[in-house]
PABAPA-102872 format. One line per field, with one value per residue: residue number from 1; residue in one letter; x, y, z of N, C-alpha, C, CB in turn. Coordinates in steps of 0.05 Angstrom, whole numbers, plus 32768, in hexadecimal, padded with zeros to 4 digits. Glycine has a CB too. Layout:
BEGIN
i	(NUM,...);
aa	(A,...);
n_c1	(X,...);
n_c2	(Y,...);
n_c3	(Z,...);
ca_c1	(X,...);
ca_c2	(Y,...);
ca_c3	(Z,...);
c_c1	(X,...);
c_c2	(Y,...);
c_c3	(Z,...);
cb_c1	(X,...);
cb_c2	(Y,...);
cb_c3	(Z,...);
***
This chain:
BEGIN
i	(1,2,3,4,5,6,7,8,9,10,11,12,13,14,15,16,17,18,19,20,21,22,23,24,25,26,27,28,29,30,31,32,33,34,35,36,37,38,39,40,41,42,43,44,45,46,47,48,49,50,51,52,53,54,55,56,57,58,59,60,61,62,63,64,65,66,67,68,69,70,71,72,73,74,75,76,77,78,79,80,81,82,83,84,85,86,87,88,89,90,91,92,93,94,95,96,97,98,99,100,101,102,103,104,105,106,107,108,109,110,111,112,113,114,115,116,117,118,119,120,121,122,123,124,125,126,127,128,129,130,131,132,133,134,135,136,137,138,139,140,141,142,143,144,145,146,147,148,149,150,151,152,153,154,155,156,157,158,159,160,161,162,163,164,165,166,167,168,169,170,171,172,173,174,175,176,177,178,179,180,181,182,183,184,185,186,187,188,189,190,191);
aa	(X,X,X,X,X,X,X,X,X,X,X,X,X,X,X,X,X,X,X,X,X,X,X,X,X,X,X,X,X,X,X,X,X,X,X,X,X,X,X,X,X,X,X,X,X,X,X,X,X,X,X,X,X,X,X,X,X,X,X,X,X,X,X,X,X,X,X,X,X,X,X,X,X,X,X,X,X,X,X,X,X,X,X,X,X,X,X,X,X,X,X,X,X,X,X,X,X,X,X,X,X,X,X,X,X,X,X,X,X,X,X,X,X,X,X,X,X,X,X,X,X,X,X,X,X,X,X,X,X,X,X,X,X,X,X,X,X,X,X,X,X,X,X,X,X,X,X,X,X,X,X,X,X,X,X,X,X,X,X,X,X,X,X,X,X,X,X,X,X,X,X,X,X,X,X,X,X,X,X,X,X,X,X,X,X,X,X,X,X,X,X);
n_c1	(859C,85C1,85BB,858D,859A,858B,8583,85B7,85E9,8600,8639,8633,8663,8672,867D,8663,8658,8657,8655,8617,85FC,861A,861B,85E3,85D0,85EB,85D4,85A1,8599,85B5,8588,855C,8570,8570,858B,85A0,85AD,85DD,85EA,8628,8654,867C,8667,862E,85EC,85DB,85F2,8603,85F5,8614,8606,8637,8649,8626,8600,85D5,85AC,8598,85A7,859E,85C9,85D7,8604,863B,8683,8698,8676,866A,8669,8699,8693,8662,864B,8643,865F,867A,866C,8688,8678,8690,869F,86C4,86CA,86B7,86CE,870E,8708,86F8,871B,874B,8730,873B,8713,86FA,8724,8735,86FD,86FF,872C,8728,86FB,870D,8736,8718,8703,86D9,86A9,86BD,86A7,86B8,86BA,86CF,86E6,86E8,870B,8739,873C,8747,877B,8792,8785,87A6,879E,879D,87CC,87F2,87B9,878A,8765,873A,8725,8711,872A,874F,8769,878F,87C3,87CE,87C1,87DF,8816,8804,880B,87E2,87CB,87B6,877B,8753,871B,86D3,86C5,86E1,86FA,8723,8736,870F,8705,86DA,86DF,86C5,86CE,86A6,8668,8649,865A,863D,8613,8632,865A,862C,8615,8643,864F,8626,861E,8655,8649,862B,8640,866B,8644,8630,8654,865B,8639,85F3,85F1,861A,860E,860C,85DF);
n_c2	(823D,8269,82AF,82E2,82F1,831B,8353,8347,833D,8313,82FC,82D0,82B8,829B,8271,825A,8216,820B,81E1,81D1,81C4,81DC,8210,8213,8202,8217,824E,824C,823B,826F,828F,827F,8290,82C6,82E1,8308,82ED,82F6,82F3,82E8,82F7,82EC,82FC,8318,8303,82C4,828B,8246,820A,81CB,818B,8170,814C,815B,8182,81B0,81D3,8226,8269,82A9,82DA,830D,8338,8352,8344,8377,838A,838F,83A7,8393,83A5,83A0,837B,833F,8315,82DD,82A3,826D,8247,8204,81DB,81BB,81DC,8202,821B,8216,823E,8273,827F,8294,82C6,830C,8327,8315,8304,8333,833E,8311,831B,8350,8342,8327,834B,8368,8348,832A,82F4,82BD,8288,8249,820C,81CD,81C5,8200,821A,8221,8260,8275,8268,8281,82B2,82C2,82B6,828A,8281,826E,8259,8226,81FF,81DB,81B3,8194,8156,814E,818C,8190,8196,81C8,81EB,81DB,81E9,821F,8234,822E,81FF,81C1,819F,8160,8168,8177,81A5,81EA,8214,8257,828B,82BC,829A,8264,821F,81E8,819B,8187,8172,8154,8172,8197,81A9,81AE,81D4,81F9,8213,821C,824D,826F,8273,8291,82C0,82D3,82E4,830E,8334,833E,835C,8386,83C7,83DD,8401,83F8,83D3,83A2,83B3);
n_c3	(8746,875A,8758,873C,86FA,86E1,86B3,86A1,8665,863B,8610,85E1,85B7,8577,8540,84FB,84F8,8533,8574,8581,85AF,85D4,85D8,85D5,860C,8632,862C,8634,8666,8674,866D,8685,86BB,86B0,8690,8653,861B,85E6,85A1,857E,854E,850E,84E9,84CA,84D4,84C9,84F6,84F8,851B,8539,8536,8555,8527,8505,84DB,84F6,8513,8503,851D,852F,8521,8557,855D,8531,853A,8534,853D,857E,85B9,85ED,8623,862B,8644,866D,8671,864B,8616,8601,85CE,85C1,858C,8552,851D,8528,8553,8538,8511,8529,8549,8537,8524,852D,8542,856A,8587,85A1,85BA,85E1,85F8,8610,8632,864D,866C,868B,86B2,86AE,86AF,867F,865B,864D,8618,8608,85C6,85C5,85E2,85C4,85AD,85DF,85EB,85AF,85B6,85E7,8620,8642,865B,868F,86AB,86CE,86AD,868A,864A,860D,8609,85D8,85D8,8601,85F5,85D9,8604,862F,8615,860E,8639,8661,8697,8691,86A6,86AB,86B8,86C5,86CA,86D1,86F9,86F6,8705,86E4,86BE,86A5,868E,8669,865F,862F,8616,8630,866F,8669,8696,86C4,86B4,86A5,86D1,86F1,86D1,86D6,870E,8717,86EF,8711,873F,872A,8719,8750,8763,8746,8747,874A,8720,86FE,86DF,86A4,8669);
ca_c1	(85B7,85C3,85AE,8588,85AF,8575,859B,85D4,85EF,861A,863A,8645,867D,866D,867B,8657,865A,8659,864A,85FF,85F3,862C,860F,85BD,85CA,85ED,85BE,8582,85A3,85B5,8575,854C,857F,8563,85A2,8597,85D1,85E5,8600,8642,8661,8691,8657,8603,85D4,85CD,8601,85FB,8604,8618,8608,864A,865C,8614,85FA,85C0,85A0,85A6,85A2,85A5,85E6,85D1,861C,8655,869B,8699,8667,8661,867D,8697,868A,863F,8644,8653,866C,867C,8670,8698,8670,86AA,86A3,86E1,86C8,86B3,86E7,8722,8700,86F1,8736,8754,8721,8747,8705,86EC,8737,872C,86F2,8706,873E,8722,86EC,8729,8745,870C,8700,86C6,86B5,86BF,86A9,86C7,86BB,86D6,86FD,86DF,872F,8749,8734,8757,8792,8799,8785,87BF,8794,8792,87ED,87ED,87A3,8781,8754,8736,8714,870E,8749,876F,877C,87A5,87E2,87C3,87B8,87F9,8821,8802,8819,87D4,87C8,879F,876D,873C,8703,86BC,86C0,86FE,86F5,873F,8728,86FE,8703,86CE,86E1,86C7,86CF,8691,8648,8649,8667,8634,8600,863F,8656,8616,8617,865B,8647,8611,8631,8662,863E,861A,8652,866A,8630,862C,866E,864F,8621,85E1,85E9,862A,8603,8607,85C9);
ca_c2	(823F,8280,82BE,82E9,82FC,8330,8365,8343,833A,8300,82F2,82B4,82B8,828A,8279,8245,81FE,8208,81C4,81E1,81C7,81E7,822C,821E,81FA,8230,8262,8242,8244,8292,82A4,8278,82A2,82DC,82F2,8305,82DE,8303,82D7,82FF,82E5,82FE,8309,831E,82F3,82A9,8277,8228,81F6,81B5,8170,8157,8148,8159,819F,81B9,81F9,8235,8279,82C5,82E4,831E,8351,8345,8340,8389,83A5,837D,83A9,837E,83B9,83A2,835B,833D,82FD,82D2,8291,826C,822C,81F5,81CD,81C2,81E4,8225,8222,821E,8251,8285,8282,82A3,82DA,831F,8340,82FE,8300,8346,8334,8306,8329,8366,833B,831A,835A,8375,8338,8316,82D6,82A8,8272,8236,81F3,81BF,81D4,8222,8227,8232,8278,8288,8264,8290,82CD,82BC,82B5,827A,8287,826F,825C,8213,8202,81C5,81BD,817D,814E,815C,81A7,8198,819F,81E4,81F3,81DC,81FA,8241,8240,8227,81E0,81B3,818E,8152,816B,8181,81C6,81ED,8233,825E,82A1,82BF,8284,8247,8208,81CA,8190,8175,817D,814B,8181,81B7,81A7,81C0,81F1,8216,8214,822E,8265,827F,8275,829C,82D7,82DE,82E9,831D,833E,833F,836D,83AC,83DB,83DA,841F,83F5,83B5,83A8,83AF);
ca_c3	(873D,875A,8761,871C,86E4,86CB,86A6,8696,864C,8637,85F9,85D2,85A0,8566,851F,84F0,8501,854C,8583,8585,85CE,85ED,85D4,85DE,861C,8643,8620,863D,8689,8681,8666,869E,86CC,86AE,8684,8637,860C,85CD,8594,856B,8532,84F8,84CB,84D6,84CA,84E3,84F1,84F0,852D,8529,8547,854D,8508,84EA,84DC,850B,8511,84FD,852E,851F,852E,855B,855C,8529,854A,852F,8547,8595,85C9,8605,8635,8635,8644,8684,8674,862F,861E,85E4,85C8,85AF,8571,8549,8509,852E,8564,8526,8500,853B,8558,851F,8520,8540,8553,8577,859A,85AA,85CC,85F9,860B,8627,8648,866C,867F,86A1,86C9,86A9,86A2,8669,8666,862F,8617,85FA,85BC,85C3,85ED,85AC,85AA,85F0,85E0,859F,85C9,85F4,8638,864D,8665,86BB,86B1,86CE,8699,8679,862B,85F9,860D,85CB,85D6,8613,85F9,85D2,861F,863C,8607,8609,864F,8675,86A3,8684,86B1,86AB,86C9,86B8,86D1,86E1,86FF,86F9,870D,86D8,86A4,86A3,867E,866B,8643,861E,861B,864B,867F,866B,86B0,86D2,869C,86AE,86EF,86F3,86CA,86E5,872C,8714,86EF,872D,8753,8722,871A,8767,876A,873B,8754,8732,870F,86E2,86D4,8688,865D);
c_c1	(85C4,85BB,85A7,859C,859E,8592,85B1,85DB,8603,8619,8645,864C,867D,8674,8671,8665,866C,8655,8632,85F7,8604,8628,85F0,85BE,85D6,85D8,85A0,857F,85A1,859B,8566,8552,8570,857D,8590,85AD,85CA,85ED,8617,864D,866F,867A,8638,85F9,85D2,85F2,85F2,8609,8607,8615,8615,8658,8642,8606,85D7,85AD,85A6,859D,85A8,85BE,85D8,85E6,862F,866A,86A3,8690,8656,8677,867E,8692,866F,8631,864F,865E,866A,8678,8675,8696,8691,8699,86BF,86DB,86C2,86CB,8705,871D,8709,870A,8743,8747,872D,872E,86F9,8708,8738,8713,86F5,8719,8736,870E,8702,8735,8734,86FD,86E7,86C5,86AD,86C4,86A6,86C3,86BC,86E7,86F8,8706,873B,8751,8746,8772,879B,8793,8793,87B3,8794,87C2,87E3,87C9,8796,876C,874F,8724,8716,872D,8761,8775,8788,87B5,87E2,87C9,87D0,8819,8822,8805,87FB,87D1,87B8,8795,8760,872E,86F0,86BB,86D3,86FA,870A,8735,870F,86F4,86F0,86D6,86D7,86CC,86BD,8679,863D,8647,8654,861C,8619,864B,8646,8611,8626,8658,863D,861B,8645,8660,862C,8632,8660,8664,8626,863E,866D,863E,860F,85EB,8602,8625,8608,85F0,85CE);
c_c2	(8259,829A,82D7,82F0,8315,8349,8367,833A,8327,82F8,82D7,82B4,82A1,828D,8260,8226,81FC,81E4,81D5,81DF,81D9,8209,8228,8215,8210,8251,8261,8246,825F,829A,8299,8285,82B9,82F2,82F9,82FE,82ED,82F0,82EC,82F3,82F6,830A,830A,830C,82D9,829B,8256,821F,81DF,819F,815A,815A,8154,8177,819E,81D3,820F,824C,8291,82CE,8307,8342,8340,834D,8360,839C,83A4,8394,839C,838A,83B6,838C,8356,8327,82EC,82B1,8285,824D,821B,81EB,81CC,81D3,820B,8229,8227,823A,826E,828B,828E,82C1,82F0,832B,832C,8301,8317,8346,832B,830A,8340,8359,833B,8333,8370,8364,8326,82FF,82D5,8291,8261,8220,81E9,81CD,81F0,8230,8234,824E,8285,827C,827C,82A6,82D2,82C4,82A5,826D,8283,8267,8238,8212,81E6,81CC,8193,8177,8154,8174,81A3,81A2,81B2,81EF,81F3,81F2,8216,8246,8235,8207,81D5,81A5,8174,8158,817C,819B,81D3,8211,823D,827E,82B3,82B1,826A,8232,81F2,81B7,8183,817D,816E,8159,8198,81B8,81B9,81D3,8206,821F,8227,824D,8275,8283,8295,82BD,82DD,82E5,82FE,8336,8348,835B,838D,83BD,83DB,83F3,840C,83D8,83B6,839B,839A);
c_c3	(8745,8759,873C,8717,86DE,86D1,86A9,8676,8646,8625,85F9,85B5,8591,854C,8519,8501,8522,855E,8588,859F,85DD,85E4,85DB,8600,8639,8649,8636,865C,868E,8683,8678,86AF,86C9,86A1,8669,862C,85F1,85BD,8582,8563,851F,84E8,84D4,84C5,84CF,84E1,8502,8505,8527,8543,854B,853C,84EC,84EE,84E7,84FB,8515,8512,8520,8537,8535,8557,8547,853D,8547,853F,856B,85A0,85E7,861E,8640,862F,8661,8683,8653,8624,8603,85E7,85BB,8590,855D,8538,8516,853C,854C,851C,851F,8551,8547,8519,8537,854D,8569,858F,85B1,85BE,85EB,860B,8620,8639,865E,867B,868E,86AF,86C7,86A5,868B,866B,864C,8639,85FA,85E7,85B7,85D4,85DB,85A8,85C4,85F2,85C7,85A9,85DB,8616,863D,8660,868B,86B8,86B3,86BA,868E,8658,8620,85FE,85F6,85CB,85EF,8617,85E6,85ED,8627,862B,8602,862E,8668,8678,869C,86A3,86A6,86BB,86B3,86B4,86DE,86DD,8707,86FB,86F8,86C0,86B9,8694,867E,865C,862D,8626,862E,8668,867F,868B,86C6,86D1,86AA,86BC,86FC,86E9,86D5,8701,872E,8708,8701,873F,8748,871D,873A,8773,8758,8747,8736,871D,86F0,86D7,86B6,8682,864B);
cb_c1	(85B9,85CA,85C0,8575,85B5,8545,859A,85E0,85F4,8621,8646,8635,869C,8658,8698,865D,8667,8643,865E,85E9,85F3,8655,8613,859B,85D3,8605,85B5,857D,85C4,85C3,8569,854C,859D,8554,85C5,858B,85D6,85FB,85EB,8657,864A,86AA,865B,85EC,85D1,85A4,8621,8604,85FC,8639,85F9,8640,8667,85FA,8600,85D3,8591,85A6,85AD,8584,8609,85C8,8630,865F,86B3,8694,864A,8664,8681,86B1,868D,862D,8654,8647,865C,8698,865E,86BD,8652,86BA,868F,86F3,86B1,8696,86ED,8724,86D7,86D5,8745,874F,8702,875B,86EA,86E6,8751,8729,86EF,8708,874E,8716,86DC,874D,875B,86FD,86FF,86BD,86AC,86CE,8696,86EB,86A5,86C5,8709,86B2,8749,873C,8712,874C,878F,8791,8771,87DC,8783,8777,87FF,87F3,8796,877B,875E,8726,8732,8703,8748,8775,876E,87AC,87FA,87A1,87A3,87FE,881E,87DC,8821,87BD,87C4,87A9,875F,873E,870B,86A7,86A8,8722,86E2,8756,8740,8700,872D,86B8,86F2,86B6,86DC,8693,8633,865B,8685,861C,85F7,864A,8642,8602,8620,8672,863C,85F5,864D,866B,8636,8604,8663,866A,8620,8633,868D,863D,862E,85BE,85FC,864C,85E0,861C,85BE);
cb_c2	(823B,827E,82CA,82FD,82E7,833C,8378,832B,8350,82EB,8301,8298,82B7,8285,8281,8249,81EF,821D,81B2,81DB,81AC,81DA,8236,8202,81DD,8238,8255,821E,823E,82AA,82A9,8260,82A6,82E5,82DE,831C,82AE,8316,82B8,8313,82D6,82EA,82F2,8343,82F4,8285,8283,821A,81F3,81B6,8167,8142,8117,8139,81AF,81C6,8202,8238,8274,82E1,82E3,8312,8359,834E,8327,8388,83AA,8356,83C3,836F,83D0,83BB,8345,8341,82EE,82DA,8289,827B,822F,81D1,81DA,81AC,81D0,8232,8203,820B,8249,827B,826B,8291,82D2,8336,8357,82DB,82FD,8351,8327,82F2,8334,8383,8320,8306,8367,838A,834A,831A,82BC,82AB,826F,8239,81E9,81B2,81C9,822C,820F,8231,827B,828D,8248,828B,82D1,82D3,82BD,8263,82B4,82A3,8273,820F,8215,81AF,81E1,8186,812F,815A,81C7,8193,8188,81E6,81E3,81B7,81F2,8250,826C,8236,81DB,819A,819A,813C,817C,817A,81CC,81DA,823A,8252,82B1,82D1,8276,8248,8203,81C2,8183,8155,817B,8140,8187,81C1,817C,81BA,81EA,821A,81FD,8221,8265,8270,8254,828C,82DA,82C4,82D3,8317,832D,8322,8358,83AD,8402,83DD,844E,83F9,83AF,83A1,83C5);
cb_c3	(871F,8754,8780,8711,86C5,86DF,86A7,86A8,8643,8645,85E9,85D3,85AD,8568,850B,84CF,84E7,8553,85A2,8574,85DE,85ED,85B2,85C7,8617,8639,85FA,8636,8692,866D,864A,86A8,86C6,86CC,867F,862A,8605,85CE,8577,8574,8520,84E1,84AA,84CF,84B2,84CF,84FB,84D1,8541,8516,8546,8546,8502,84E9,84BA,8529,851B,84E1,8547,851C,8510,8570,8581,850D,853E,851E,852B,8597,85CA,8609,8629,8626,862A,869B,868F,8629,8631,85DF,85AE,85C3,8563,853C,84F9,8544,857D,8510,84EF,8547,8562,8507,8521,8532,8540,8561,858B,8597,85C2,85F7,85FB,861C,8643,865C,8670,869A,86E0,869B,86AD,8659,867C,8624,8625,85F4,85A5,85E3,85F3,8597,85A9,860C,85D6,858A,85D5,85E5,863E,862F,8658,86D4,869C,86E4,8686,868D,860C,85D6,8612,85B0,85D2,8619,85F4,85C9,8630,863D,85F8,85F6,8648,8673,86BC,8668,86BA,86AC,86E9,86C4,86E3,86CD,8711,86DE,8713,86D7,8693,869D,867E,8671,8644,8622,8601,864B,8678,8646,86BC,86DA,867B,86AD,86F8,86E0,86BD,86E5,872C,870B,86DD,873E,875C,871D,870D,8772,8760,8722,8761,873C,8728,86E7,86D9,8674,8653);
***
């Protein structure tokens, strides 16, 4: 899938009742890559995925939204679910986040209804992008093109729409933080 990740850092921006594949299943890609994924959340200590509609398992929240700086990540990746995606779009230090990722050129990479969050972070203005067919008109309305497609790469944003989409999700990703990662000099890699 591309060329290592080793010592690269990538967060995933979560709150309780996440879609649990579209967080372990990317997870599982970076870290075969040879990334390490972080998990950051509003609050320490575990939060809860969900299968769907039915609660999962639970994970340790490694940074709060407090105490995560985005300076020493190279790329973000923001599981959907409705219940996390509502919640975690409302959260300023989560918006904060993803903002400065965006403005130093990283990727991020979103699915399904995880858009939420860059809609309310006001990034996703001029930007191709797909997610879960009902935030389209979330998407069209905050100023970016909705697609139907699996995988929609708009310069440093990933999108897809379903856990269905994650084989190319990860792909994309990784593709993509390799090509990132390609353009630093070792000495400003992040740990």
């Amino acid at each position: 899938m591309g060329s290592s990740l080793e010592g690269s850092s990538v967060a995933v921006l979560v709150m309780d009742n996440f879609e649990q594949v579209e967080m372990t299943s990317p997870r599982q890609a970076l870290e075969a890559a040879g990334a390490k994924v972080v998990v950051i959340s509003k609050k320490a200590g575990q939060v809860t995925g969900m299968n769907h509609d039915v609660k999962a398992n639970s994970f340790p929240v490694d940074l709060t939204f407090d105490d995560a700086d985005p300076d020493q990540f190279a790329a973000v990746v923001l599981p959907g679910g409705v219940f996390n995606s509502d919640s975690i779009r409302t959260e300023t230090g989560a918006q904060r986040f993803v903002q400065n990722m965006h403005e130093q050129g990283k990727p991020i990479a979103v699915i399904c209804h995880g858009a939420w969050l860059l809609v309310s972070a006001g990034l996703v203005d001029g930007k191709n992008m797909t997610s879960w067919p009902s935030l389209q008109d979330d998407i069209r309305n905050a100023g970016g093109d909705w697609m139907d497609e699996e995988v929609v790469l708009d310069g440093n944003l990933i999108s897809s729409r379903k856990p269905d989409d994650l084989p190319a999700f990860n792909a994309k990703l990784i593709e993509a933080l390799g090509a990132s990662q390609a353009q630093i000099p070792a000495a400003g890699m992040p740990t």
